[in-house]
C-alpha positions in Angstrom: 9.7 -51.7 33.9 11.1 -51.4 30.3 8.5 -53.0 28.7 6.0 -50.1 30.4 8.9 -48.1 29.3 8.4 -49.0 26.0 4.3 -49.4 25.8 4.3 -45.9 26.8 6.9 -44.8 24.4 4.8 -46.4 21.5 1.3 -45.0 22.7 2.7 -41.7 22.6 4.4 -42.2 19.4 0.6 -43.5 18.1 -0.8 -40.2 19.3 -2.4 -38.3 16.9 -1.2 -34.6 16.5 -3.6 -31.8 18.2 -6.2 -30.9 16.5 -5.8 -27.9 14.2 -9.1 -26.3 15.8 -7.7 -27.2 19.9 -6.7 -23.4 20.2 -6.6 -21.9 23.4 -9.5 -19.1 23.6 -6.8 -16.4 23.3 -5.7 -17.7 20.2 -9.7 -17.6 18.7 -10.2 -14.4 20.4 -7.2 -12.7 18.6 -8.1 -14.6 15.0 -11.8 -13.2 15.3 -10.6 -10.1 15.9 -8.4 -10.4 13.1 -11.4 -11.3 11.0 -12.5 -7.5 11.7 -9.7 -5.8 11.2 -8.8 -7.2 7.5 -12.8 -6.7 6.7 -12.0 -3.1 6.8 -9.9 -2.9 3.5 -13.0 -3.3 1.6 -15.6 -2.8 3.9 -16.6 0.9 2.1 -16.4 0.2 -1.3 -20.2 -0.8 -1.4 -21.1 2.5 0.1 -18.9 4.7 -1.6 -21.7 5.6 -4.3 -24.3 5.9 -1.5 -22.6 8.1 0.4 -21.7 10.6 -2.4 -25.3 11.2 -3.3 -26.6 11.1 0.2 -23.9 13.9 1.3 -23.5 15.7 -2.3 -20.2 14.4 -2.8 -18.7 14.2 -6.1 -16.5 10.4 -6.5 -13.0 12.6 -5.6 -14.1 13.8 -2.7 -15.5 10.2 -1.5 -12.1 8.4 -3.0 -10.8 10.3 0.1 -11.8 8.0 2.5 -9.7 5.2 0.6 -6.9 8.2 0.6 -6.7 9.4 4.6 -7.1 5.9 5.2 -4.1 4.3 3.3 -1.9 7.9 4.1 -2.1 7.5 8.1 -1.7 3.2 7.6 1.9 4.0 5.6 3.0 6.8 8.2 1.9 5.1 11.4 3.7 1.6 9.9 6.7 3.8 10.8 5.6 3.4 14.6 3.9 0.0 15.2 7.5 -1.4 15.5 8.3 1.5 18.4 5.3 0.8 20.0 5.1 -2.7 20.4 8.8 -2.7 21.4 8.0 -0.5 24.2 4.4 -1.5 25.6 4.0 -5.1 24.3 1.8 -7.5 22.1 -1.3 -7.1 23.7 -1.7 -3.5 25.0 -0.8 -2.5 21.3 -3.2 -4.7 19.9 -6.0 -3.3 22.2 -4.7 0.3 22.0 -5.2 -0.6 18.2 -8.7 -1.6 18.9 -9.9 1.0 21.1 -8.9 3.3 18.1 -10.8 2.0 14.9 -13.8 1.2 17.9 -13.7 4.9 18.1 -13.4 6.4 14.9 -15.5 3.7 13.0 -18.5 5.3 15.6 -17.6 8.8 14.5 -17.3 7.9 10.8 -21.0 6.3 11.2 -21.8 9.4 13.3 -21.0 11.9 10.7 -23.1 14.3 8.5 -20.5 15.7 5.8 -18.0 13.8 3.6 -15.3 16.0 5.5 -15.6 14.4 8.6 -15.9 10.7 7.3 -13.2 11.3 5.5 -10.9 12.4 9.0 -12.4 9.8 11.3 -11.4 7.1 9.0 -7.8 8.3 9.1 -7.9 7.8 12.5 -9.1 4.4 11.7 -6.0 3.7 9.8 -3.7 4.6 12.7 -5.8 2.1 14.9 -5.9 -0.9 11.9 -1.9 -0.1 11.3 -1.0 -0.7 15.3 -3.7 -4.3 15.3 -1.9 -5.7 12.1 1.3 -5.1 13.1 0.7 -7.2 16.2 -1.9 -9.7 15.6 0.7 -12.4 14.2 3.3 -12.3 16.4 0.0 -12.3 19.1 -1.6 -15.5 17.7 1.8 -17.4 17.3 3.1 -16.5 20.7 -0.1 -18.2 22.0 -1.2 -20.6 19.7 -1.0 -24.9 20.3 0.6 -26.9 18.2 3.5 -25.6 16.4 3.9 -21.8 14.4 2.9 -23.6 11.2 -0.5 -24.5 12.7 -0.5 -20.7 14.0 -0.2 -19.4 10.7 -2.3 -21.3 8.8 -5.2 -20.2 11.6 -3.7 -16.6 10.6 -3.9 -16.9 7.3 -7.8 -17.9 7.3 -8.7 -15.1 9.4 -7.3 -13.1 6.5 -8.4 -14.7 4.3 -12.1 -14.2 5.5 -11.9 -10.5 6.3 -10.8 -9.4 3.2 -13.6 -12.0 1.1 -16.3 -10.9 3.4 -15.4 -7.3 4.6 -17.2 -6.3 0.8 -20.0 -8.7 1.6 -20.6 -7.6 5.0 -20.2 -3.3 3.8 -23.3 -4.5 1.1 -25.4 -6.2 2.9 -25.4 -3.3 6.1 -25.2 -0.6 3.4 -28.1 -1.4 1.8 -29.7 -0.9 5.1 -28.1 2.6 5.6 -24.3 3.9 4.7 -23.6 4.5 8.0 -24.3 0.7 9.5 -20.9 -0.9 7.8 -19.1 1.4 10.3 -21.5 0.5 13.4 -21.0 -2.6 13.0 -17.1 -2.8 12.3 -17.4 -1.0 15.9 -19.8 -3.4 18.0 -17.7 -6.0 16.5 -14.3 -4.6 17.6 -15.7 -3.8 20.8 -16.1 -7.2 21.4 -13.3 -8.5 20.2 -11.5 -5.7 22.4 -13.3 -7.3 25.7 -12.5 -10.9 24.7 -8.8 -9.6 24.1 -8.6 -8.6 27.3 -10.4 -11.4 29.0 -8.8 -14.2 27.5 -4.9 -12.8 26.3 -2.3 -13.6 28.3 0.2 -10.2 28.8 3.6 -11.5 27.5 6.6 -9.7 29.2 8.2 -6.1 26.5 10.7 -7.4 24.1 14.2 -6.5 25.3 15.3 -5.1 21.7 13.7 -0.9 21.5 12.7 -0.5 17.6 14.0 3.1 16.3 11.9 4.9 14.1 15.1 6.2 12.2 15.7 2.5 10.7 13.0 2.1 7.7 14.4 5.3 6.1 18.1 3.7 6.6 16.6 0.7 5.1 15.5 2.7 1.8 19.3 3.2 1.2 19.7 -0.7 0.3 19.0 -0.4 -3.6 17.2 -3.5 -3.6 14.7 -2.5 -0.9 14.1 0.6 -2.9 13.4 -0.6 -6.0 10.4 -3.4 -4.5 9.1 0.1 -2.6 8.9 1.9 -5.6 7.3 -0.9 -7.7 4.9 -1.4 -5.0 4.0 2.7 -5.3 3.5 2.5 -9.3 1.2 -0.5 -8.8 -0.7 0.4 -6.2 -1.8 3.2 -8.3 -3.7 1.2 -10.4 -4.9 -1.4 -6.9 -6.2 2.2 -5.3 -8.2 2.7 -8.7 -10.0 -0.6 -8.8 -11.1 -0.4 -5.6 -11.9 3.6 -4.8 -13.0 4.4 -8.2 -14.6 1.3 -10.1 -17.9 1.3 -7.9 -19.1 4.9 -9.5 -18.9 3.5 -13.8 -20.7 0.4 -11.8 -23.5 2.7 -11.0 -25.3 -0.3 -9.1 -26.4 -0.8 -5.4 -24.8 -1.3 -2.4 -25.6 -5.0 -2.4 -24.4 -6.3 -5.8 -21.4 -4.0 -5.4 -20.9 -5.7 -2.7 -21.1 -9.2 -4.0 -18.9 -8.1 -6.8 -16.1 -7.3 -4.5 -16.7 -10.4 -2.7 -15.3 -12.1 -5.6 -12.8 -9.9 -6.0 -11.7 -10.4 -2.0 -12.1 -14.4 -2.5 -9.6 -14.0 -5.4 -7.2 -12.3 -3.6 -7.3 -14.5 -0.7 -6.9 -18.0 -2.5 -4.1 -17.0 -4.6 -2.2 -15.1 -1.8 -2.4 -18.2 0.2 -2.8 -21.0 -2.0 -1.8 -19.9 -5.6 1.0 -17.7 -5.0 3.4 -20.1 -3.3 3.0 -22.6 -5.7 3.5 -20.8 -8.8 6.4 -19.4 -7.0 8.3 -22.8 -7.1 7.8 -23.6 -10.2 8.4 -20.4 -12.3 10.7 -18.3 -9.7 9.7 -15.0 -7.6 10.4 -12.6 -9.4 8.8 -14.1 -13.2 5.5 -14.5 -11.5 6.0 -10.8 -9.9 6.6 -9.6 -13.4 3.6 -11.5 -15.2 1.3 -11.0 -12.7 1.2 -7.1 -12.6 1.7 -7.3 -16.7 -1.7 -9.4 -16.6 -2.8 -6.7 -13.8 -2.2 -3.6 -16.1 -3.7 -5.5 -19.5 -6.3 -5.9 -17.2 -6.8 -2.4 -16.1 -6.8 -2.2 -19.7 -9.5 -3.9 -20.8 -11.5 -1.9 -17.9 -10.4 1.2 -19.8 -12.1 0.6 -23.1 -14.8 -1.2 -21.9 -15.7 1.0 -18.5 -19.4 1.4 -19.8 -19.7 -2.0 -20.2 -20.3 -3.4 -16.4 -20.1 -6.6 -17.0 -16.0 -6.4 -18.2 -16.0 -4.1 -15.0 -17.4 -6.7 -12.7 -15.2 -10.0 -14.6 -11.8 -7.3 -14.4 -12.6 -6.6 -11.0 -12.7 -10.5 -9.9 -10.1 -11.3 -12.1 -7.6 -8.3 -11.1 -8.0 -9.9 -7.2 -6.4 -13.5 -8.5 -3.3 -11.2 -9.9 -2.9 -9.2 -6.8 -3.0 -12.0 -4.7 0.0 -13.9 -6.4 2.1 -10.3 -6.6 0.9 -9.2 -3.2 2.4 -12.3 -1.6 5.5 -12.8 -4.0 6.9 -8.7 -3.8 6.3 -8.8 0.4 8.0 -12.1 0.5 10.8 -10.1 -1.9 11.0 -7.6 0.4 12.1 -9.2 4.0 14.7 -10.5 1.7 15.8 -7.6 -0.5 17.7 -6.1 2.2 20.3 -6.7 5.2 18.0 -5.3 8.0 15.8 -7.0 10.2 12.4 -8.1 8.7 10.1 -5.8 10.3 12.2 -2.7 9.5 11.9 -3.4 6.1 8.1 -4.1 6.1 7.8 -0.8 7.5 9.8 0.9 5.2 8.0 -1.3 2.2 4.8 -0.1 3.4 5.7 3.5 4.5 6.6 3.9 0.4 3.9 1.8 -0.3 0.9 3.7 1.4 1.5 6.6 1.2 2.9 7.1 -1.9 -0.1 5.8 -3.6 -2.3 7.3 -1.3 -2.8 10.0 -3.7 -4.2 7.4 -6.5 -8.1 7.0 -5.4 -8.4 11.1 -5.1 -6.9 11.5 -8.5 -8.8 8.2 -10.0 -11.4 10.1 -9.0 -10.9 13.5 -10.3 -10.1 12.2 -13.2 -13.6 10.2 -13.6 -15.5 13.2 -13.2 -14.6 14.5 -16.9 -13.3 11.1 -18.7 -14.7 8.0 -17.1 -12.0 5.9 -18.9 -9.0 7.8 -18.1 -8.5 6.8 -14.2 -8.1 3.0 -15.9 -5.5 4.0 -18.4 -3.1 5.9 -16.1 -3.8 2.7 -13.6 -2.7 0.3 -16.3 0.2 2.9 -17.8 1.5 3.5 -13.9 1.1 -0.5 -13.4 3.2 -1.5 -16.6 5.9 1.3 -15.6 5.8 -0.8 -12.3 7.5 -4.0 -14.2 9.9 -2.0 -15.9 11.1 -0.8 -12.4 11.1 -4.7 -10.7 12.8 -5.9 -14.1 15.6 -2.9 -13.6 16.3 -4.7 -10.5 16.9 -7.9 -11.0 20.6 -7.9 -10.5 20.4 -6.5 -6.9 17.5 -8.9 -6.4 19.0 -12.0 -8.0 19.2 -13.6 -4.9 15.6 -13.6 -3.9 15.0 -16.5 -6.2 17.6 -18.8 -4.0 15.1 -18.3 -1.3 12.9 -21.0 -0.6 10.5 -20.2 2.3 9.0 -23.2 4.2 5.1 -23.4 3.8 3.0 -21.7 6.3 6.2 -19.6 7.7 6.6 -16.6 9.4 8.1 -15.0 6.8 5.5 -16.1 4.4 2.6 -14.6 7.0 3.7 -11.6 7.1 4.3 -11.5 3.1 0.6 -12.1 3.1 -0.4 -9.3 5.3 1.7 -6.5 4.2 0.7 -7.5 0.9 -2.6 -7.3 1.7 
């Protein structure tokens, strides 16, 4: 009997570990939706231009869509925690669906620049409640550990932000209007397989009140990674509303372009960030990456006729917002005494929707100096590090934090960042 004991003891032990891929269908159903969701961020850049002639839209009034769309994300960040407290996982999560489904149809629907502009808020409101969830979603029902969890999570990231320009080129070169069918036949099935396939988990016992992000602000640390993350953005809301119009190319190649810019981003959020992280400390390689952001911005600014330093700053500007992205989220859940999701929401409440204003005025400002929405990008960008570097003493702790690889923590770093 003990030597069975034994043989079985060392045939388990000999086991191999599950197979990253050996996901239950819930877990594949909630990354491919996941997929779609995270192509939205740069799913219109492509068909920004397009849109503007085909509607009479001057590049202001089309920088809106970036606008209504980042303004209703920051506010309704405010709520995803209230919701999900109260209904669950997976009726937010679809409830988040059921909304971009719906306004992506309208937005593709639509015959003025007013009315795109409106339906893609809504959009936001719907992308702001799946985000917020998905995670917590795929870890809760994933095989195999949360590290294998995350690391699924982190690819399905990964490859909607890379491919969401790719995929907006490729349909907007067929029409303007197909990159937002097609984000809705695709949520529309990933709604159905949601339901199909997700388990309902019972409502967390702990209620969320939408009163705690603004008493997180109060925490000086907090504060001062918010309002870096407002001056920066500036500039990250210029590159992407505004650099397509000096480009003055095709929905196609724009959308390549941003492809690279997309696959920058998510390598060194996943890969590149963490790494330089260890060996030259948080908040250094916060600092150096948004100087080499705004020197970048920079170069864009004297050289904006020139496309082809607008195409290499627009892939290069996605490897340093990928590193700071990661590092200043990871800063945040740390930067404060309050319970990690509060202060995401209050990071990303600042974040939004203070710099929601940026692609509108990048805009405005293109249509009489095509330079000048780069300069007050790089200027706002630089003003950013002075801000992070007047807080290092409240946030000289951050840099005694070592999070493991593939953590919770370091997941949701990458998405808020992102």
């Amino acid at each position: 009997m003990a030597v069975s004991n034994t043989t079985a003891t060392s045939t388990h032990q000999n086991e191999a570990p599950p197979s990253l891929l050996k996901q239950p269908k819930a877990v594949w159903a909630v990354a491919f939706a996941s997929v779609i969701a995270f192509m939205g961020i740069g799913l219109v850049d492509p068909i920004l231009k397009p849109i503007g002639e085909q509607l009479d839209a001057t590049p202001s009034q089309v920088s809106l869509l970036f606008t209504s769309y980042m303004l209703v994300t920051g506010v309704a960040m405010l709520i995803t925690g209230v919701v999900s407290s109260r209904i669950g996982a997976k009726k937010t999560l679809l409830v988040g669906l059921a909304i971009i489904i719906v306004f992506a149809s309208l937005a593709g629907a639509s015959s003025t620049i007013g009315q795109i502009v409106g339906f893609r808020a809504g959009w936001g409101l719907g992308n702001a409640l799946f985000i917020a969830t998905a995670l917590a979603a795929i870890v809760g029902a994933a095989s195999g550990g949360v590290a294998r969890a995350i690391i699924l999570y982190e690819a399905a990231l990964g490859i909607g932000i890379a491919v969401g320009p790719l995929v907006g080129g490729v349909l907007g070169d067929i029409s303007w209007r197909a990159p937002f069918f097609g984000v809705a036949a695709l949520m529309a099935v990933a709604f159905i397989l949601i339901v199909v396939m997700l388990p309902s988990a019972p409502k967390p016992e702990h209620h969320t009140s939408i009163a705690a992000p603004f008493q997180a602000l109060r925490h000086r640390g907090l504060l001062t990674v918010a309002i870096t993350a407002l001056l920066y953005n500036y500039g990250f809301f210029t590159l992407l509303a505004y650099t397509p119009f000096p480009l003055d190319m095709g929905a196609y190649p724009i959308g390549f372009i941003f492809f690279g810019w997309g696959l920058m981003l998510a390598i060194s959020s996943v890969f590149l960030a963490p790494r330089l992280q260890r060996r030259f400390g948080t908040l250094p390689m916060m600092m150096l990456a948004l100087a080499l952001f705004a020197l970048d911005l920079g170069m864009m600014a004297l050289f904006t006729e020139n496309k082809i330093v607008l195409i290499v700053g627009v892939v290069l500007a996605g490897l340093f917002l990928g590193v700071n992205n990661t590092l200043i989220t990871e800063t945040v859940m740390i930067s404060a005494p309050v319970e990690r999701s509060t202060a995401s929401a209050a990071y990303s409440f600042v974040r939004f929707v203070g710099g929601a204003a940026a692609p509108w005025v990048a805009g405005k400002l293109g249509e009489s100096n095509v330079h000048m929405p780069f300069w007050v990008g790089a200027v706002l960008t630089l003003a950013a590090v002075f801000v992070l570097s007047s807080g290092r003493k409240v946030l000289a702790h951050v840099d005694d934090h070592d999070p493991a690889p593939h953590s919770v923590d370091e997941a949701l770093a990458v998405t808020v960042g992102d």
